[in-house]
C-alpha positions as CSV (number, residue, x, y, z in Angstrom):
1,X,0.0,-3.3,-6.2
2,X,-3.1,-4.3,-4.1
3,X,-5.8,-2.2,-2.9
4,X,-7.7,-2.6,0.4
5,X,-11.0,-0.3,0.5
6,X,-11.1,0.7,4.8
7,X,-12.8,3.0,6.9
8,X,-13.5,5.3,3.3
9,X,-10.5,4.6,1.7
10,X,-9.2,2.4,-0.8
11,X,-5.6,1.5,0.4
12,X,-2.5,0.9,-2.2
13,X,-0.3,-1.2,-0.8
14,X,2.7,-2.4,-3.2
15,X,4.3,-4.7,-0.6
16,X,3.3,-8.2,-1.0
17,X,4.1,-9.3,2.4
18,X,2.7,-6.2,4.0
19,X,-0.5,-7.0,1.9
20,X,-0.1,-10.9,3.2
21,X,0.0,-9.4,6.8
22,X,-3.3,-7.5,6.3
23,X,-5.3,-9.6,5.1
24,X,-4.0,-12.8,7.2
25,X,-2.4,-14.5,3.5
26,X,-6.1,-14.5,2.3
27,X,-7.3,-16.5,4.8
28,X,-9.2,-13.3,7.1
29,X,-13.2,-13.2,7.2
30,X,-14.1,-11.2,4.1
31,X,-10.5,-10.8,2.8
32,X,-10.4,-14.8,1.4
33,X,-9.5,-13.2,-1.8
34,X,-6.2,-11.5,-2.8
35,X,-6.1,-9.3,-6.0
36,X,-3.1,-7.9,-7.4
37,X,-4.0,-4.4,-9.2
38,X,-1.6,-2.6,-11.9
39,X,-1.9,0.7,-12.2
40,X,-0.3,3.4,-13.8
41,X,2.8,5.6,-13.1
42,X,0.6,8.6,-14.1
43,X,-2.0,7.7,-12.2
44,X,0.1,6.7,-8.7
45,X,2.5,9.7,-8.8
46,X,-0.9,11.9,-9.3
47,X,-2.2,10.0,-5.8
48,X,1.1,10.6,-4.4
49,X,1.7,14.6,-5.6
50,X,-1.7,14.9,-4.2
51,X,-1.6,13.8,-1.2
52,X,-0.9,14.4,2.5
53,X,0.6,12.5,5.5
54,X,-1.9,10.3,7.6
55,X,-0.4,11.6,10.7
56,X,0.4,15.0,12.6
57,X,4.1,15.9,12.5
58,X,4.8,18.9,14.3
59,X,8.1,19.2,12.1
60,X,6.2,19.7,8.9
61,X,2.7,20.8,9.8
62,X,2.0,24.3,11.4
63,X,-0.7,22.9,14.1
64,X,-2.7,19.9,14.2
65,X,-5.7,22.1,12.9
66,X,-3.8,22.9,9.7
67,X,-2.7,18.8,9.1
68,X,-6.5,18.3,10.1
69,X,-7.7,20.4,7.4
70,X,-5.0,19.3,4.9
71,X,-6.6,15.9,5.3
72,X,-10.0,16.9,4.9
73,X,-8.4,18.7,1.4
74,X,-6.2,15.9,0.6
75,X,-7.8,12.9,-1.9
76,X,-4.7,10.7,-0.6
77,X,-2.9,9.8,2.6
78,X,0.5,8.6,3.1
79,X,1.1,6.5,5.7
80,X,4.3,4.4,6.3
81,X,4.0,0.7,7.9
82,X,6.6,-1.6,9.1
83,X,7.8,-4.3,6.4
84,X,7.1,-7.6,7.0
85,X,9.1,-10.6,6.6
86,X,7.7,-14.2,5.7
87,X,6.1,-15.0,9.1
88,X,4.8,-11.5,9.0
89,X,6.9,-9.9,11.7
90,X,7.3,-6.6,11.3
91,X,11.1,-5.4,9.6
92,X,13.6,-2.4,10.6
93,X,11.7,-0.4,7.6
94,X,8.7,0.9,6.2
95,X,6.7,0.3,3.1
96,X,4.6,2.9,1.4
97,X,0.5,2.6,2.2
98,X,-1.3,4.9,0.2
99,X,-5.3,5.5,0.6
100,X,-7.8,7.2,-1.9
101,X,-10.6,8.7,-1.7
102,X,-13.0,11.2,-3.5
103,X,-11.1,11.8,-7.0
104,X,-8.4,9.4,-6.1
105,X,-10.6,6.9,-5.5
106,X,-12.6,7.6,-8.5
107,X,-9.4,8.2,-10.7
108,X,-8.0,4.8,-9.7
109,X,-11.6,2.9,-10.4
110,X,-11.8,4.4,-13.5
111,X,-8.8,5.7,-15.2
112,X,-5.4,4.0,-13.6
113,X,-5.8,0.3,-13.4
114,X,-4.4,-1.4,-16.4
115,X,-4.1,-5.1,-14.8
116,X,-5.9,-7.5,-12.1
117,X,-4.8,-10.7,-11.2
118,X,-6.0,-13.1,-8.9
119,X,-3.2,-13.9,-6.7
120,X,-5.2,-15.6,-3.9
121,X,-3.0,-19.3,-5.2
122,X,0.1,-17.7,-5.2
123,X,-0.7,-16.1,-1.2
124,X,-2.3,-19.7,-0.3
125,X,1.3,-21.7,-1.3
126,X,3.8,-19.4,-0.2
127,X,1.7,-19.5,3.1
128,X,1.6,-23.3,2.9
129,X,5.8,-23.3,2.3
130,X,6.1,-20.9,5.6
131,X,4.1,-23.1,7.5
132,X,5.9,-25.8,6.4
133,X,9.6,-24.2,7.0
134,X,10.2,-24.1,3.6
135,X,11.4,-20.4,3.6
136,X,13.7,-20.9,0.8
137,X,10.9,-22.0,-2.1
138,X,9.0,-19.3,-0.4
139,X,11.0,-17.1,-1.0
140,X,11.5,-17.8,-4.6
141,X,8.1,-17.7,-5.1
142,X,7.8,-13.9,-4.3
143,X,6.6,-11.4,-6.6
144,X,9.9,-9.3,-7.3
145,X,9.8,-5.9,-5.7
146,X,11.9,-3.0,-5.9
147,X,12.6,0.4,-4.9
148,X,10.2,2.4,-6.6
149,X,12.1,5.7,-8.1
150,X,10.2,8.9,-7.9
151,X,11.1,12.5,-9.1
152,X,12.1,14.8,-6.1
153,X,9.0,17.2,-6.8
154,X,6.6,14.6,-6.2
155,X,7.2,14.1,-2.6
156,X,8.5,17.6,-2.0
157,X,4.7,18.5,0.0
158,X,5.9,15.3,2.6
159,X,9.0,16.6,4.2
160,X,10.7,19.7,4.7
């Protein structure tokens, strides 16, 4: 998972492409580097039972006041983005953004990650393969990702 801090909030985002489109695959003023950060289950499910959606849906909130002051509560956001392939267009589905702040924030500085790698290579020469039409050896040399199974409870506060 890689972390983004932005407008107050340190951003989780597990998707390595999504993470390639953010930060322009490393190559963005001030983004040049690319760090992959494990963390714990624990420590992400917490984020995640903890947390509210980044926007207003009228399905599952009771006004825009009461989201508005679920956020202000809320130490995490969900917020669901477009995949991306390897050119970075966007895909038919989402992938999982989540942003910290107060005790999240503090939690995952001091308490949840057990792992940081450089992977600022690794973004630089599956760029330079996609540049060079080479989508097949990019591909191969994509960190694997996989549906991420959570407990039904743990998202429960999200949907209705």
């Amino acid at each position: 998972m890689d972390a983004v801090c932005e407008h107050g909030l340190t951003w989780i985002k597990p998707s390595f492409l999504w993470m390639m489109y953010r930060c322009g695959w490393g190559l963005k003023e001030g983004q040049e580097t690319v760090l992959a950060v494990e963390i714990t289950r624990e420590g992400f499910e917490w984020a995640l039972r903890n947390s509210c959606l980044s926007h207003y849906v009228p399905e599952l909130h009771e006004s825009r006041a009461a989201w508005q002051r679920e956020v202000r509560r809320s130490p995490a956001r969900v917020q669901w983005d477009p995949e991306r392939d390897l050119r970075l267009n966007p895909l038919p589905y989402r992938s999982l953004q989540l942003g910290l702040s107060g005790a999240a924030a503090a939690r995952y500085a001091d308490e949840w990650i057990c792992g940081i790698e450089d992977v600022t290579p690794l973004a630089r020469e599956v760029h330079g393969l996609v540049r060079a039409r080479e989508l097949d050896a990019a591909t191969a040399l994509l960190p694997e990702e996989r549906p991420y199974p959570v407990a039904d409870d743990v998202l429960l506060h999200l949907r209705r």
